[in-house]
C-alpha positions in Angstrom: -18.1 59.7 31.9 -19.0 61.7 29.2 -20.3 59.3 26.1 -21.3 61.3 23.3 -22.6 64.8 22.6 -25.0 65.9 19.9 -24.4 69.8 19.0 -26.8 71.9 16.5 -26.2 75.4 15.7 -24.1 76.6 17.8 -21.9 79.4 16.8 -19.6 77.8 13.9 -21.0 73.7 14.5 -24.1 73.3 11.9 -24.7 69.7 13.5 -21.7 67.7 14.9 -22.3 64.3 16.7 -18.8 63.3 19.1 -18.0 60.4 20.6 -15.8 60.1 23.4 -13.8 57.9 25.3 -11.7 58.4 28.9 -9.0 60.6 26.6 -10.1 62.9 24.1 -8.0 65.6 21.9 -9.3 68.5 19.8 -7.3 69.5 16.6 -8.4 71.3 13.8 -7.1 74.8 12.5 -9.0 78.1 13.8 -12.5 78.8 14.1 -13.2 75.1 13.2 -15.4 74.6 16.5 -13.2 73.1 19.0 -13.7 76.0 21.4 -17.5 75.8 20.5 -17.5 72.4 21.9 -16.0 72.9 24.8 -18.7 76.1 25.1 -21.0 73.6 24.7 -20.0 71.6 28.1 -20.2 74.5 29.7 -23.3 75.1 28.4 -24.7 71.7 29.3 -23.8 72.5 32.6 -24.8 76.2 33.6 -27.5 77.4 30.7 -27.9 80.3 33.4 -25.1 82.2 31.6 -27.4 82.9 28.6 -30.8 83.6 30.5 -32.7 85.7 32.5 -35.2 83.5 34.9 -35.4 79.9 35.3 -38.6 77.6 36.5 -38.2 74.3 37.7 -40.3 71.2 37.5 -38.9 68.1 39.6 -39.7 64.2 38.6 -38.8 61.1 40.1 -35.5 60.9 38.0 -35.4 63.9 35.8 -35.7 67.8 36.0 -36.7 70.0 33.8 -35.6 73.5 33.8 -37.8 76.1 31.6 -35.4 79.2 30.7 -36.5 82.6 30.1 -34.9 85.9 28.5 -32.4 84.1 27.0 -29.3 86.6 26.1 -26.8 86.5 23.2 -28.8 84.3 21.0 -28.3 86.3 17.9 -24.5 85.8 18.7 -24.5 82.2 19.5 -26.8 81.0 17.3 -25.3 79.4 14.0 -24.9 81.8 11.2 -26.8 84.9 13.2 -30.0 82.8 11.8 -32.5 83.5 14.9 -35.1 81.2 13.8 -33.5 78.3 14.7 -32.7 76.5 17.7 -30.1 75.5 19.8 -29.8 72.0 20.6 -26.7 70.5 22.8 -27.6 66.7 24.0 -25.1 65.0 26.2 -25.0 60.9 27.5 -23.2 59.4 30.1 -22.2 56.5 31.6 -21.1 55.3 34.8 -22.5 57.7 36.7 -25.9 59.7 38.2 -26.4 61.4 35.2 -27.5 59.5 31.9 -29.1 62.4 29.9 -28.4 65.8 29.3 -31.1 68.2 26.9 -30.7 71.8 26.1 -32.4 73.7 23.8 -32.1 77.2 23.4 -34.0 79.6 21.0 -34.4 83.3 20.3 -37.3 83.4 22.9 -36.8 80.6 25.6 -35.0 77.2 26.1 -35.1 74.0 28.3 -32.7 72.0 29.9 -34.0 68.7 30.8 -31.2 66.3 33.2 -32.5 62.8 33.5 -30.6 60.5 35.6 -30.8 57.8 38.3 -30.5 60.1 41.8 -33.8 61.6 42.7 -32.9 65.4 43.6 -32.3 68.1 41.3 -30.0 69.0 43.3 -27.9 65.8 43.5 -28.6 65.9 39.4 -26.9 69.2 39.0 -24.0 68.7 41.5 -23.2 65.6 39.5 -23.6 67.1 35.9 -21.1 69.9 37.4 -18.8 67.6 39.2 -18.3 65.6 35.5 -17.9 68.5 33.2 -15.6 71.0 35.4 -13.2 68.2 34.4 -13.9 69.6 30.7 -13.3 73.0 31.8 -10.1 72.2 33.7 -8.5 70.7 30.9 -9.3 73.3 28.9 -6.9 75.3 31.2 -4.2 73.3 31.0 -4.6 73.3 27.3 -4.1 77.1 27.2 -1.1 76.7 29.4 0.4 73.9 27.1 -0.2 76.0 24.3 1.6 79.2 26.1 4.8 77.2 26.2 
């Protein structure tokens, strides 16, 4: 389960800091961020939309992804400012995941999963397995909304 979740300038969010529990609801008039968060998830899970190349560098119970050519930055990045950077930190509980670190700037970014199951690839199938629920409530959101 998704804990809490750090944000730094990204798009509208200066710095935010959420906490959540097993139900969470998003209000707040327009372009106050609630999308950006949920952006955010999705970032948390696949940085691969806003790069070019990725390296990886497997540990015992973490991996560390080194991203290249990141895309859109000037667009995503709070207040067009493209000397800062990025930063969207997720923790979990319950589950094989306990960390999530992304960092994107104008020239590169990481994105650092650190958890209890040994394979990157058991790290990322988890981390996608608990935020597609995010991303599917989003939907039903939009459809709620539509009525």
């Amino acid at each position: 389960m998704l804990t809490k979740m750090l944000i730094e300038n990204y798009k509208s969010i200066k710095k935010a800091e959420l906490e959540f529990s097993k139900i969470n609801v998003l209000v707040g008039p327009n372009g106050s961020g609630k999308t950006s968060i949920l952006e955010c998830a999705e970032v948390l899970r696949n940085p691969h939309v806003y790069t070019g190349s990725i390296t990886n560098t497997v540990g015992i119970e973490s991996v560390l992804e080194n991203l290249f050519e990141i895309k859109f930055f000037d667009e995503i990045v709070h207040a067009h400012d493209i000397s800062k950077t990025i930063h969207i930190n997720a923790d979990f509980k319950d589950v094989g995941i306990l960390r999530v670190e992304v960092s994107l700037s104008k020239e590169k970014g990481t994105r650092k999963l650190i958890g209890n199951q040994s394979s990157n690839r058991d790290l990322k199938m988890e981390l996608s397995r608990i935020l597609h629920i995010l991303k599917t409530n989003r939907r039903v959101g939009r459809r709620l909304g539509e009525c």
